[in-house]
C-alpha positions in Angstrom: 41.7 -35.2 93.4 38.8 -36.1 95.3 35.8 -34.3 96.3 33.6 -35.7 99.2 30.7 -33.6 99.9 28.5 -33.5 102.5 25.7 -32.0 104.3 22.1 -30.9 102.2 18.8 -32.2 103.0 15.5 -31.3 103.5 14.3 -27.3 104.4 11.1 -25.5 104.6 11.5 -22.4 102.7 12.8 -19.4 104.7 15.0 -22.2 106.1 18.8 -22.9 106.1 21.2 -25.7 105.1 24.7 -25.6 105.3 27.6 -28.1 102.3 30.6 -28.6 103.1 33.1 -30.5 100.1 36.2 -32.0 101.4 39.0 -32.3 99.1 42.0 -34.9 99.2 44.5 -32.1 98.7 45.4 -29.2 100.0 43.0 -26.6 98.7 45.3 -23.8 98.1 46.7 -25.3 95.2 43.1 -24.8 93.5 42.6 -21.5 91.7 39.3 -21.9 92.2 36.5 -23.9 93.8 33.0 -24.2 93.5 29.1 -25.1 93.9 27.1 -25.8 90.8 23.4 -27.2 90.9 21.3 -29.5 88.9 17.3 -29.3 89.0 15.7 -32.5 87.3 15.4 -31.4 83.5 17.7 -28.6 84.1 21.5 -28.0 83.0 24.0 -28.0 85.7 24.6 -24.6 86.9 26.9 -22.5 89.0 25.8 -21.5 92.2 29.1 -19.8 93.6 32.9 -19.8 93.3 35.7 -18.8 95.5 38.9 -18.0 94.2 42.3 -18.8 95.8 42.9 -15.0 96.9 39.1 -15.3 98.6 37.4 -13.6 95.5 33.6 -14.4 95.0 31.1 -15.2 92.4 27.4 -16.0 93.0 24.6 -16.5 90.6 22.0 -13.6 90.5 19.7 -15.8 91.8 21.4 -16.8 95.2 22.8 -13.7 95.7 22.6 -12.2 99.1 21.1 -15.3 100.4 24.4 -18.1 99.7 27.5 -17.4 100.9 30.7 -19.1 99.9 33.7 -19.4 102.5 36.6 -22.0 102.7 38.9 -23.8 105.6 42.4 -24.1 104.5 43.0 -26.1 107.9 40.6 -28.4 106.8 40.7 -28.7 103.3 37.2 -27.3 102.9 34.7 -25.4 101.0 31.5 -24.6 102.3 28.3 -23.1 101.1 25.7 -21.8 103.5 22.3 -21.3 102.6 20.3 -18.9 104.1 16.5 -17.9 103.2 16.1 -20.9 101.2 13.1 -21.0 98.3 11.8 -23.8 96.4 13.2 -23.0 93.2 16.8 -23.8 95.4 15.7 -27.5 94.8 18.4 -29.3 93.5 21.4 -32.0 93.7 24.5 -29.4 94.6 28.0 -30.4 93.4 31.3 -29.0 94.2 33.7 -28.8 91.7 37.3 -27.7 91.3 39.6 -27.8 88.3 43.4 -28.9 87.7 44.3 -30.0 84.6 40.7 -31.2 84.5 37.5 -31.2 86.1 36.9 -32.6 89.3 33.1 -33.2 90.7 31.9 -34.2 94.1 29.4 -37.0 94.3 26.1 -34.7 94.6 24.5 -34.0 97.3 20.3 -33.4 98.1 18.9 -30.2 98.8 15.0 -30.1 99.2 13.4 -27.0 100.0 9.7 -28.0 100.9 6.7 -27.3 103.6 
């Protein structure tokens, strides 16, 4: 399985960014899918997780602001971020699991003025 994310960059807080994390299979054989984060110094963490029946999961922190969704047609899972803070600062990773973990190659988000 491969995991190709895109999207991320730089915001001014308030802002918004939208990830998106391709994968080389057919999602719906995932039981779940994912974004984690990684500040520098800080353990990786989950952001948000969708299940394959469309359940959610989102950190305290992002709650209300991140929303989760996937694309079945496309093989997707995306996370849109919505009244973005600093503290959102981070390389974001998607992640799924079968039989093992599977990570996307990281992606940038900067949330500066």
């Amino acid at each position: 399985v491969q995991l190709q994310a895109s999207g991320g960059g730089l915001a001014q807080p308030g802002g918004s960014l939208s990830l998106s994390c391709a994968a080389s299979r057919r999602i719906s054989i995932f039981k779940v899918m994912g974004w984690y984060r990684q500040a520098p110094e800080n353990q990786r963490q989950l952001v948000a997780r969708i299940t394959a029946g469309g359940s959610t999961y989102y950190a305290d922190s992002v709650k209300g602001r991140f929303t989760i969704s996937k694309d079945g047609a496309k093989n997707t899972v995306n996370l849109q971020m919505n009244s973005l803070k600093p503290e959102d600062t981070a390389v974001y990773y998607c992640h799924t699991f079968l039989g093992t973990d599977y990570w996307g190659q990281g992606t940038q988000v900067t949330v500066s003025s």
